[in-house]
C-alpha positions in Angstrom: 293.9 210.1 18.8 297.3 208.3 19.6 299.0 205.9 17.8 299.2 203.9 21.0 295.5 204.4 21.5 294.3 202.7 18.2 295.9 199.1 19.0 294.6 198.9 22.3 290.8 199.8 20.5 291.2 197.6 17.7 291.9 194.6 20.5 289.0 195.3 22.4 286.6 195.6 19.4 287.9 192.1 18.7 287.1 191.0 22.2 283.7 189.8 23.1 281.4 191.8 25.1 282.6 190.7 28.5 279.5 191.0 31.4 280.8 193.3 33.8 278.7 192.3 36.7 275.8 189.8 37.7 273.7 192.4 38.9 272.8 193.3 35.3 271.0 190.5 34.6 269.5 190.3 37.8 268.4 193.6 38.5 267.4 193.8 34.7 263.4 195.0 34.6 262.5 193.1 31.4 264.5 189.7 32.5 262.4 186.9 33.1 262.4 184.7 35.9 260.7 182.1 34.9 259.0 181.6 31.6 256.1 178.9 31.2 254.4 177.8 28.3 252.0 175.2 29.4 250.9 174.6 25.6 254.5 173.7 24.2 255.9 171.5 27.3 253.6 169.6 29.7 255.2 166.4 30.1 253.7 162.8 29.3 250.2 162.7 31.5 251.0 159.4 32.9 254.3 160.0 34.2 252.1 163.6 36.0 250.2 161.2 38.0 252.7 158.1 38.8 254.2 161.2 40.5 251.4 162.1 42.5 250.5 158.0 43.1 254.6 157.4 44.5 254.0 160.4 46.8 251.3 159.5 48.2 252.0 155.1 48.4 255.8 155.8 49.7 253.7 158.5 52.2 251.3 155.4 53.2 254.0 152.8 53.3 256.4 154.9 56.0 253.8 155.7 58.3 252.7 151.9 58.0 256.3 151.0 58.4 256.2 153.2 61.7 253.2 151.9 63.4 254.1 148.3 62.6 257.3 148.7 64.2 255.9 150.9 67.2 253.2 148.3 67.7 256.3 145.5 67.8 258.3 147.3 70.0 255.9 148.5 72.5 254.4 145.0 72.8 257.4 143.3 73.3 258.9 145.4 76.1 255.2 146.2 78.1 253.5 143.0 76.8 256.0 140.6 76.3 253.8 139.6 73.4 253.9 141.0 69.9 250.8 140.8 67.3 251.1 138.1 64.8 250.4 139.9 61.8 253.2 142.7 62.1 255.8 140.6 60.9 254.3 139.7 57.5 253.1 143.5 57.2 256.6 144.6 57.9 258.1 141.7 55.3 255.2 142.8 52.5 256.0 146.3 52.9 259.7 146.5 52.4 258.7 144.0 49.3 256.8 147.1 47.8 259.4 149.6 48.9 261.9 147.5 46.2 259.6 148.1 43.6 258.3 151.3 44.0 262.7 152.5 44.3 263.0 150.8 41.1 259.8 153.0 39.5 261.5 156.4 41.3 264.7 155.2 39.9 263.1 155.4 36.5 260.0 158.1 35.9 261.9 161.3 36.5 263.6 160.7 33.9 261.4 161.5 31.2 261.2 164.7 32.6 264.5 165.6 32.6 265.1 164.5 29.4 262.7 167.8 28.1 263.6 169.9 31.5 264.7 173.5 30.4 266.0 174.8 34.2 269.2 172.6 34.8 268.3 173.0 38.4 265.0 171.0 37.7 267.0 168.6 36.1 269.2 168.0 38.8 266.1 167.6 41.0 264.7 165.1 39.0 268.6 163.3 38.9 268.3 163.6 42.9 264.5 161.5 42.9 266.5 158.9 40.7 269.3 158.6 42.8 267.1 158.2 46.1 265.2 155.6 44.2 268.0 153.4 44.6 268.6 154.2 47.9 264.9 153.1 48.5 265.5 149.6 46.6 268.5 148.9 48.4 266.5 149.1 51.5 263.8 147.1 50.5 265.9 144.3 49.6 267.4 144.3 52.9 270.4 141.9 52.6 273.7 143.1 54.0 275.1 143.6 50.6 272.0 145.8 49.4 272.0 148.1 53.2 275.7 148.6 52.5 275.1 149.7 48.8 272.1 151.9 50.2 273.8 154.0 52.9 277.3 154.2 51.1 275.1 155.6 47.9 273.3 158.1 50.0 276.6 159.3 51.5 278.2 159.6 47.7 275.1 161.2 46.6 275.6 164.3 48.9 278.9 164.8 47.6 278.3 164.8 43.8 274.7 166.3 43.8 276.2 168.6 45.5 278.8 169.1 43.6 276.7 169.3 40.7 274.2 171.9 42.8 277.3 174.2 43.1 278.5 174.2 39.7 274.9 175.5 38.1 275.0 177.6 41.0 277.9 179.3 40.2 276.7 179.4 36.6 273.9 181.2 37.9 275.5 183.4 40.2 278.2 184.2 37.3 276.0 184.4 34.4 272.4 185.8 36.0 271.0 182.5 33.8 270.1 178.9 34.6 268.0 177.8 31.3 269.9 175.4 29.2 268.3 177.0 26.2 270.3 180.2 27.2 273.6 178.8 27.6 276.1 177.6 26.1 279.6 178.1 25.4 280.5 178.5 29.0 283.7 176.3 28.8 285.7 179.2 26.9 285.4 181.4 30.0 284.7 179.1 33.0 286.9 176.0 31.9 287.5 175.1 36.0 284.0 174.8 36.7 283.7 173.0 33.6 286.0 170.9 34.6 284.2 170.4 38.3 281.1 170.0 36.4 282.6 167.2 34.0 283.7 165.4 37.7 280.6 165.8 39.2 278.8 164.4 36.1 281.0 161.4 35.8 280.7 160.5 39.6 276.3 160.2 39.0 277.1 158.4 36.3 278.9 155.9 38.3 281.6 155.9 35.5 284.6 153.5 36.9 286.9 155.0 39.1 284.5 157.7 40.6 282.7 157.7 43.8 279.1 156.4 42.1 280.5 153.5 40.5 281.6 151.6 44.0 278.0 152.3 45.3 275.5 152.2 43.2 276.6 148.7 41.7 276.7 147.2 45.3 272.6 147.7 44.9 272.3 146.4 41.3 274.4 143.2 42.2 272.1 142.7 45.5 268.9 142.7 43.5 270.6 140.3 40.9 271.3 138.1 43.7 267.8 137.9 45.3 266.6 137.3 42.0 265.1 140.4 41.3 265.9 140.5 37.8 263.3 142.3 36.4 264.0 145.3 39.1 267.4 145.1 38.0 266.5 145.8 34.7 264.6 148.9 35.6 267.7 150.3 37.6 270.1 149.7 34.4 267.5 151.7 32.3 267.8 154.5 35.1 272.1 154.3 35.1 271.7 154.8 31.8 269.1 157.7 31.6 270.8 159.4 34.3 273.7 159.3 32.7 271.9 161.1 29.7 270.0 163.7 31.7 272.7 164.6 34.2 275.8 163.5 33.5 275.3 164.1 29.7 273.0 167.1 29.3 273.5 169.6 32.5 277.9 170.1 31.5 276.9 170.0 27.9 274.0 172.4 27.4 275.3 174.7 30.2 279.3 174.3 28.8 279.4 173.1 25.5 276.4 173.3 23.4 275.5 176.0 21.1 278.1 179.2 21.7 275.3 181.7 23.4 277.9 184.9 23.6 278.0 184.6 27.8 281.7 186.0 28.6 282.2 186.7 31.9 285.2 185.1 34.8 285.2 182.3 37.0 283.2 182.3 40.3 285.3 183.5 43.7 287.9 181.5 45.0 285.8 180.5 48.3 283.4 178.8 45.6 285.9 177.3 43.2 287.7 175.5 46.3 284.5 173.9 47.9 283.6 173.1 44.6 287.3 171.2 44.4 287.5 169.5 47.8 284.1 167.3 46.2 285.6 167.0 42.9 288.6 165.7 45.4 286.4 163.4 47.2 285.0 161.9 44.2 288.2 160.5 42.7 289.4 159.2 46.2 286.4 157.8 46.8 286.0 156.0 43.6 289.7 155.1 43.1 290.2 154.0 47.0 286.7 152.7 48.0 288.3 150.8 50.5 288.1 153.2 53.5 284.1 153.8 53.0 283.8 150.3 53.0 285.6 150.1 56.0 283.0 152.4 57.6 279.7 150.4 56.5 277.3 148.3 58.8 277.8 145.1 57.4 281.3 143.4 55.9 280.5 142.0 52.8 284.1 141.5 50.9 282.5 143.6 48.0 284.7 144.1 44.8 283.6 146.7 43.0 286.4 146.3 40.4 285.9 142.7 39.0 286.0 142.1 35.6 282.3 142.0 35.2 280.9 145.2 36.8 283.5 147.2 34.8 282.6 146.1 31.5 278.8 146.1 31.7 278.5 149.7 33.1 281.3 150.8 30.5 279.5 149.1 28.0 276.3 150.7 29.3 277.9 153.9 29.5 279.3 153.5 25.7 275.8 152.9 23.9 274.4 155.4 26.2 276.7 158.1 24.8 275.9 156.7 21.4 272.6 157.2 21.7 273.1 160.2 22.8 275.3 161.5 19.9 273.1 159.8 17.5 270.0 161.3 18.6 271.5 164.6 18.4 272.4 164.6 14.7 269.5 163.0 13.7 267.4 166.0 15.4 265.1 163.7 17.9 266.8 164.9 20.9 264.1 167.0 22.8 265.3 170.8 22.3 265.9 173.3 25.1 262.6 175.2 24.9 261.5 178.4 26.9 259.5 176.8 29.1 259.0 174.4 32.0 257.0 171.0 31.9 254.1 170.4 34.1 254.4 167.2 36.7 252.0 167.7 40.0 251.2 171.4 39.0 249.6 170.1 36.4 246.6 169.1 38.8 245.9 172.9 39.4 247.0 174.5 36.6 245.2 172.4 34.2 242.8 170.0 35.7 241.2 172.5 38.4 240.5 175.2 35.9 239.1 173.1 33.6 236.7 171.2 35.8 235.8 174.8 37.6 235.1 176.2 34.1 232.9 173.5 32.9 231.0 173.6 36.7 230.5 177.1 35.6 229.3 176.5 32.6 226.6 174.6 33.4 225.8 176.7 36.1 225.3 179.5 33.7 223.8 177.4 31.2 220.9 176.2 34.1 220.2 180.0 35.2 219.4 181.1 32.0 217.3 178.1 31.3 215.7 178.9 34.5 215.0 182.5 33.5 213.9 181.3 30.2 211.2 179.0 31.8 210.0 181.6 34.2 209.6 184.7 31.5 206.5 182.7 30.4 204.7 182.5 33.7 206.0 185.7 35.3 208.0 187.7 33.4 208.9 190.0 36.3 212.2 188.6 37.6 213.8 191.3 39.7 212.0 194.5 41.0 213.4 196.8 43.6 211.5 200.2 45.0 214.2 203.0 45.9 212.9 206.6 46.8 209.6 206.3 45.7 211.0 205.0 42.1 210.3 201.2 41.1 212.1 199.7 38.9 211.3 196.1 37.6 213.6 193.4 35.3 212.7 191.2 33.1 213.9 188.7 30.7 212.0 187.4 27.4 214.5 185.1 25.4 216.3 181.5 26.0 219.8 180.4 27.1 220.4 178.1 23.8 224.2 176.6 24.6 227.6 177.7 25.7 229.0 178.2 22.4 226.1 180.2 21.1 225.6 182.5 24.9 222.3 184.3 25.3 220.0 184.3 23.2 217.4 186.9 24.6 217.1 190.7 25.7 216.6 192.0 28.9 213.6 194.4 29.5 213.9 197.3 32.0 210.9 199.6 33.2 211.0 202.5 35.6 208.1 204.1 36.9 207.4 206.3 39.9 205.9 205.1 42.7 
């Protein structure tokens, strides 16, 4: 061995494994995909079927939407007459749709809070953000319709923003479970740094793109007097803020050091990645120009006195909470696993009503067996090549925890 040799091996013995190439976590043969444990992490039952209910009753309300409109439209322009009741359906149902974009505004995010798969988490994040989209709608003055559109145009560039950062995670790192990262920040620090952007813009922190839109909605539904709805959506800024703009940079970044070392994603990623980061900062620094491009001019400052402080305030004691749940240990862990919302239905529910069908099912044969030893004990007889073999059963079928309680008889004889 050189002398020149040894420094070089003493450095890279110092050095952290570094992961030479995706492919060997991906192509790994023991590597799971997707882990479930359905008896540590199931999510809060009524929260499994409030998301089944909004699917179905925002389902219901569209296509009632629809054909109240259709109905309108064709009988005015065939007719020249247009049904009286269509009107007050129309007026009722945009009613409900405020209401039931606060409740989506609010429900996913108890399942994010214990979500596992950042991607999940940012799926849940996107059902919040549509929620207000959905209220802004249903209030339907000029101020809310502007906050809705502008907030679904924002929304595509930060969620997406966010989509590509864990996606170069994953593509980087083979991993996507918060419970197996960590650390990241110490060899990805420019997607941290994307990630950190993106976070802050679904936050609506000031001076980012989410701020300028999503408080256009809030301040329409104060204004209609729809103060208890406005209550629900500033629970949801502030539990988005802990489930995305909190959670997904720190558990994938920061966190708990998991040993990942491995290089930033390719340049075509990191500068698609950028130009939202970009748009995010012009966007909340200069909302002027979107505004510019919106259906209705409403004069809208974002940047008054009072909006600032109550979502930095909110944004504060949010943090807090955050911090302080942490170190007191009630934060819900990263676990192995993935909660149950509508797949709960099949892969709990349906088994257990099948296996309890079955059951009794089993439970009523033997009885009926039981019953019919005593009057004919022959129960099965077949005749095969002059042979005859006959079945019967002496015995009874007592309960499902005890089984059969019984023998089977069997008797062959030639024919």
């Amino acid at each position: 061995m050189t002398p020149s040799s040894t420094p070089s091996n003493a450095e890279s013995s110092l050095k952290a494994p570094a992961m030479e190439d995706p492919s060997v976590y991906l192509d790994d043969p023991n590597r799971k995909l997707l882990e479930i444990d359905t008896e540590t992490r199931q999510g809060p039952a009524l929260f499994r079927w409030l998301t089944l209910g909004m699917e179905y009753l925002i389902g219901a309300i569209l296509v009632a939407l629809i054909v109240a409109v259709s109905s309108n439209v064709v009988g005015r322009s065939l007719f020249n007459h247009s049904l009286p009741w269509v009107d007050e359906l129309a007026r009722m149902l945009f009613i409900w749709l405020v209401f039931i974009g606060a409740a989506m505004t609010c429900f996913p995010i108890f399942f994010a809070v214990i979500e596992n798969d950042l991607r999940r988490v940012l799926a849940y994040s996107m059902i919040n953000q549509i929620g207000f989209m959905i209220c802004g709608i249903g209030i339907g003055t000029a101020l809310a319709v502007n906050g809705a559109v502008s907030h679904a145009f924002n929304d595509i560039i930060f969620k997406g923003l966010l989509f590509m950062t864990m996606g170069a995670v994953l593509h980087m790192t083979g991993r996507m479970n918060g419970s197996d990262l960590g650390g990241l920040y110490k060899s990805m620090p420019k997607t941290a740094t994307l990630c950190i952007i993106g976070a802050a813009s679904i936050s609506a922190f000031p001076l980012f793109s989410g701020f300028v839109s999503k408080s256009m909605v809030m301040s329409a539904a104060l204004e209609e007097g729809y103060h208890w709805v406005w209550l629900m959506l500033l629970f949801a800024s502030a539990g988005v803020f802990h489930h995305a703009g909190i959670k997904i940079p720190y558990f994938a970044f920061f966190a708990h050091d998991s040993g990942i070392r491995t290089s930033e994603p390719p340049a075509n990623m990191l500068l698609a990645m950028t130009i939202s980061a970009v748009l995010c900062i012009i966007i909340g620094v200069y909302p002027g120009w979107l505004y510019s491009l919106l259906p209705f001019d409403t004069g809208y400052n974002p940047y008054d006195a009072t909006h600032v402080l109550a979502q930095t305030q909110l944004l504060f004691f949010s943090a807090l909470a955050f911090v302080w749940l942490n170190l007191r240990g009630l934060y819900p862990p990263e676990l192995h696993s993935v909660n149950l919302d509508a797949e709960w239905t099949y892969r709990r529910l349906f088994p257990k009503v099948i296996g309890n069908c079955l059951s009794w099912m089993r439970k009523d044969y033997f009885n009926f067996l039981s019953r019919t030893s005593k009057t004919n004990p022959i129960i099965f007889k077949r005749k095969y090549a002059g042979v005859e073999e006959k079945l019967s059963w002496s015995g009874k079928y007592e309960s499902s925890r005890h089984g059969l309680r019984g023998e089977w008889s069997r008797r062959v004889q030639n024919g």
